[in-house]
DRENROPA-131332 format. One line per field, with one value per residue (C-alpha): residue in one letter; x, y, z; chain. Coordinates in Angstrom, 3 decimals. Last residue first. Layout:
<mikes>
residu: (a/...)
X: (X/...)
Y: (Y/...)
Z: (Z/...)
chaine: (A/...)
</mikes>
This chain:
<mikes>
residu: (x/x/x/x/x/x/x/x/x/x/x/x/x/x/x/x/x/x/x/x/x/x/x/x/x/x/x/x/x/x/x/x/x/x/x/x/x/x/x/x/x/x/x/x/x/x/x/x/x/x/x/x/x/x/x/x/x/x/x/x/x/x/x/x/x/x/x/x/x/x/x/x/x/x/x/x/x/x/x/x/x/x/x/x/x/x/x/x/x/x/x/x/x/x/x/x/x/x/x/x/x/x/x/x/x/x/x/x/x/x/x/x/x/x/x/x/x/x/x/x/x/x/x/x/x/x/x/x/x/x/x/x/x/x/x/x/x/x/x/x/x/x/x/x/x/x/x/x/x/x/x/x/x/x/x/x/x/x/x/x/x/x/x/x/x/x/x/x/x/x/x/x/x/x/x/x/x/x/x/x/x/x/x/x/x/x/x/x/x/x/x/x/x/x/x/x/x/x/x/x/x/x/x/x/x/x/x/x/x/x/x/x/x/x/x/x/x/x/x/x/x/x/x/x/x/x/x/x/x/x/x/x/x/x/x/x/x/x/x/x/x)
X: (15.320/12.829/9.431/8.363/5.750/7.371/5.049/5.135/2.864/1.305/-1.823/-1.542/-4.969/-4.526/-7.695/-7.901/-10.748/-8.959/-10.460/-9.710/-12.823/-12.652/-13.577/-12.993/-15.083/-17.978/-20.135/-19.770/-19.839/-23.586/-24.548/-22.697/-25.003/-28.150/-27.623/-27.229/-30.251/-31.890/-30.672/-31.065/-27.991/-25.846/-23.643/-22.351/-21.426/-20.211/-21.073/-18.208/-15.979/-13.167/-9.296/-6.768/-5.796/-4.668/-6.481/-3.923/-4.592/-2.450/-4.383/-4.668/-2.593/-2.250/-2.298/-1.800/-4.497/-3.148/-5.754/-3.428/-4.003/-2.423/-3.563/-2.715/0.030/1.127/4.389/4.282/6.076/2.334/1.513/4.549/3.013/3.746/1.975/-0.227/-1.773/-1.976/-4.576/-3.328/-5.909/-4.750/-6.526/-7.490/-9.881/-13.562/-13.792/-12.404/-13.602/-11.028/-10.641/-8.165/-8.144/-5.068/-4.585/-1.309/1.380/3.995/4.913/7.769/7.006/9.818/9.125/10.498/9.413/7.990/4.660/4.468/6.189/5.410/7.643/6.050/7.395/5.661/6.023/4.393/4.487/3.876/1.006/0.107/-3.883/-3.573/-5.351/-3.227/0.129/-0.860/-1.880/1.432/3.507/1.241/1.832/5.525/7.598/10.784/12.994/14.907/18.117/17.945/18.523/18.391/17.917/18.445/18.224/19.350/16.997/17.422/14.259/14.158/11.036/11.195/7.771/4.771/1.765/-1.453/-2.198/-4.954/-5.985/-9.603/-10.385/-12.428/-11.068/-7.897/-4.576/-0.831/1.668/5.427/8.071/11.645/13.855/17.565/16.185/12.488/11.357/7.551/6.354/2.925/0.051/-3.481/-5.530/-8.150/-6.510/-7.264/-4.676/-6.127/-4.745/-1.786/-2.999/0.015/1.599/3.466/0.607/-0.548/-1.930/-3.017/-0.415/1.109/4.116/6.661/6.571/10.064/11.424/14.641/15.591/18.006/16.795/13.550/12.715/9.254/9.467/6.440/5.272/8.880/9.182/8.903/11.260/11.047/12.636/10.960/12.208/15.381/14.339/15.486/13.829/14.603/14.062/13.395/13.567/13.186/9.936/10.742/13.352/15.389/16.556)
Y: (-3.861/-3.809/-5.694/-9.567/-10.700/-13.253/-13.733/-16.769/-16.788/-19.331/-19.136/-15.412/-13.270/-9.983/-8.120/-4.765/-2.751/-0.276/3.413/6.206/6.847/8.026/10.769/10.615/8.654/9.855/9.489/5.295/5.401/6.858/4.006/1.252/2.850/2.496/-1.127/-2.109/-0.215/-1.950/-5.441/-4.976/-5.841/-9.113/-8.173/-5.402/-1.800/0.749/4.044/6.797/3.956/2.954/4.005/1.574/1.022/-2.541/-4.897/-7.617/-10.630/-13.498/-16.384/-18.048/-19.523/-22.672/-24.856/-21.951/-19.359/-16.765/-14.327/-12.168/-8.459/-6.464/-2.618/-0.419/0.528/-0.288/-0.454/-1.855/-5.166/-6.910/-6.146/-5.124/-4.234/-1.115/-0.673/1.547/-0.186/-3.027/-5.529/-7.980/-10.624/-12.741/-16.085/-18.190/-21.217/-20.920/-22.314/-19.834/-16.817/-13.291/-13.546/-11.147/-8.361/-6.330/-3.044/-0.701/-3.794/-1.789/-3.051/-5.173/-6.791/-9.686/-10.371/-13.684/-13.080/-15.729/-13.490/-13.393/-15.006/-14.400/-13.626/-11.573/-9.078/-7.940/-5.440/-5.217/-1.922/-3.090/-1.740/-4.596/-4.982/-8.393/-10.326/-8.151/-8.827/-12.565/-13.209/-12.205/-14.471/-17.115/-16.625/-16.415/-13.047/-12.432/-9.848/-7.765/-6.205/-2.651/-1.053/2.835/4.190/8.070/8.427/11.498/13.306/15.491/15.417/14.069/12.362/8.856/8.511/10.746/8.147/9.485/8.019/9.004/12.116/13.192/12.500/11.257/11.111/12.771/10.335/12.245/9.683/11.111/8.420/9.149/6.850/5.574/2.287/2.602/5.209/5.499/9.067/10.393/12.924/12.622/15.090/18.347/20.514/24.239/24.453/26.756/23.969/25.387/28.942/30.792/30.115/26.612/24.952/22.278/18.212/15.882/13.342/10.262/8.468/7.372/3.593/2.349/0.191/-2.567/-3.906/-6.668/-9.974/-8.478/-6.143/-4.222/-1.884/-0.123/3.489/5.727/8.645/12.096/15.100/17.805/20.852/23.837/26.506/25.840/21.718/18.822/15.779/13.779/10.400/8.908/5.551/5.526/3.283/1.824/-0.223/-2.234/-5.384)
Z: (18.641/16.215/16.601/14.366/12.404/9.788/6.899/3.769/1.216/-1.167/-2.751/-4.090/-5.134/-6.612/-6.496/-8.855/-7.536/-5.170/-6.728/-9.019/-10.961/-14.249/-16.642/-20.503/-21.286/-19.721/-22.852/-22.081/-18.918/-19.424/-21.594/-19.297/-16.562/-18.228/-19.736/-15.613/-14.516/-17.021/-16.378/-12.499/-10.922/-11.302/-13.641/-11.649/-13.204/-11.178/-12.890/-13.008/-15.158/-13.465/-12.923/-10.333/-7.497/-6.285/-3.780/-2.709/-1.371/0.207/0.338/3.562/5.876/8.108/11.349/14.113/11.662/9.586/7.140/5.144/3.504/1.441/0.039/-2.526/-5.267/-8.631/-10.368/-13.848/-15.227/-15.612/-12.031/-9.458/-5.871/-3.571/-0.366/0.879/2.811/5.615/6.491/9.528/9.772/12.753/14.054/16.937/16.188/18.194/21.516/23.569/21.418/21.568/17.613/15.554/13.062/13.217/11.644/12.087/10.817/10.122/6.221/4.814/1.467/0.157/-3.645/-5.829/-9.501/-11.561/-12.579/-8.517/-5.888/-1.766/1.008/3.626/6.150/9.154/11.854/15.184/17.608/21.730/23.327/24.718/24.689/26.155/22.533/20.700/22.615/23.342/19.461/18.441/21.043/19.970/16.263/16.408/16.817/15.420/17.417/14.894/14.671/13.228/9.512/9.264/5.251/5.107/1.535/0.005/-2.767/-5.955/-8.137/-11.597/-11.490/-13.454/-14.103/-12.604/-11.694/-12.301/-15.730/-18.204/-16.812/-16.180/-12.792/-10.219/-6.413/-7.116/-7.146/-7.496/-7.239/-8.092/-9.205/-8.085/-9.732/-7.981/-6.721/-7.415/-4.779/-4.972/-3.502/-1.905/-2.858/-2.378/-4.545/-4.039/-6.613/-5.846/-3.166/-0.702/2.110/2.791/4.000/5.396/2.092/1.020/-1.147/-0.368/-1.931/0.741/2.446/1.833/3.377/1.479/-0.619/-1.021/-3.830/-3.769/-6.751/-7.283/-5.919/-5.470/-2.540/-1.394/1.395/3.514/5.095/4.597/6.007/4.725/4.920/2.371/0.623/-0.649/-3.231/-4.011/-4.028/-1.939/-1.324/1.571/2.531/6.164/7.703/11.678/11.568/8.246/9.831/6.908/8.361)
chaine: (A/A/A/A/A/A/A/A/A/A/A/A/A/A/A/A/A/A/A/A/A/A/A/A/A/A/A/A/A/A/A/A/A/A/A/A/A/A/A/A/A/A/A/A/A/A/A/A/A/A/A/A/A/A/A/A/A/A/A/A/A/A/A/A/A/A/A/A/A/A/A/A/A/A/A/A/A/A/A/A/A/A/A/A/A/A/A/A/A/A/A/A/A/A/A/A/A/A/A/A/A/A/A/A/A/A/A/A/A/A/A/A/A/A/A/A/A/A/A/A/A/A/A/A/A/A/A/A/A/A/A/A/A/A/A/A/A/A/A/A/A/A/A/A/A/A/A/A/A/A/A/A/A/A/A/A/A/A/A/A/A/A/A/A/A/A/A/A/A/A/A/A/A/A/A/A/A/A/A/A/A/A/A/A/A/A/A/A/A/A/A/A/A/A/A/A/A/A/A/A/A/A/A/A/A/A/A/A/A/A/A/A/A/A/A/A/A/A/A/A/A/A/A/A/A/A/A/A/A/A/A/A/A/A/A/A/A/A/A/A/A)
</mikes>
């Protein structure tokens, strides 16, 4: 299996080159993409961060394409995602053995506080289309209760997720009891009105806000609004050899 914990790309450039590691995987029969590790836009100068743009920054590698992510809090621009980028790189893809872990064994490294890095990969289907997700599972919600039922919540992000043919990005997460799972939800990013507007707010207040969208146009809100919600899922936890 791919392991995204010693999985690099580089991108190289006359002016700057760069070495960033790859957060999570998503395959399809015949497409494998790779989300890279995001950071905070720089300039290279003795101060980095006197960029004047204040945006995140990170890579989707679509088989041979290069699409650049560049996501400011509010914003003008209708899309943020950079198509197709024609910059050189060289993959430096490792693939380990794994150890598979079951839900006890996962539940006894939390629940000890092992220190002990845990990986997941999840099978799911969307719009007919067979996906497997692998992602370092960094956030674990679990139970410590005798007499309640044990769980695991692992919530993990970015990631990248196909919607309607396009590539998106965001966040996953899975509830996973001993008898069954959840659904598997994802919350996507995507570009809002200033205002949020909620049906069930004040009527005014509400009318108010749609007005003032409404001559802000032209500015939007990056944020994770889009839920994705999958009945059936399957995910192995498991650590690299």
């Amino acid at each position: 299996m791919i392991n995204i914990n010693k999985s690099f790309v580089h991108f190289y450039d006359v002016k700057n080159s760069e070495r960033v590691s790859v957060k999570s995987v998503l395959s399809t029969e015949n497409k494998k993409i790779f989300l890279l590790k995001e950071c905070r836009s720089e300039t290279i100068s003795e101060h980095p961060f006197l960029h004047l743009d204040r945006y995140e920054f990170f890579s989707i590698i679509e088989n041979d394409k290069t699409h650049l992510i560049r996501t400011s809090p509010v914003d003008s621009k209708k899309e943020n995602i950079e198509l197709s980028n024609p910059l050189k790189k060289k993959h430096c893809i490792v693939e380990s053995d794994v150890n598979y872990l079951n839900f006890e064994k996962v539940n006894e490294i939390v629940t000890s506080g092992k220190t002990d890095n845990i990986y997941s990969e999840i099978k799911y289907q969307h719009e007919g289309i067979k996906y497997n997700l692998i992602s370092k599972c960094e956030f674990i919600n679990y139970n410590t209760e005798k007499n309640s039922e044990k769980y695991l919540q692992p919530i993990m992000g970015y990631v990248p997720f196909v919607h309607k043919n396009q590539l998106r990005y965001g966040y996953v997460v899975l509830h996973i009891t001993e008898k069954k799972n959840g659904y598997l939800e994802f919350l996507l990013n995507e570009k809002t009105g200033i205002l949020n507007t909620n049906p069930k707010q004040n009527l005014i207040r509400l009318n108010i806000k749609k007005i003032l969208n409404m001559f802000l146009f032209f500015v939007k809100k990056n944020d994770f609004t889009k839920v994705i919600s999958i009945k059936e899922s399957k995910i192995n936890f498991f650590t690299y050899n």
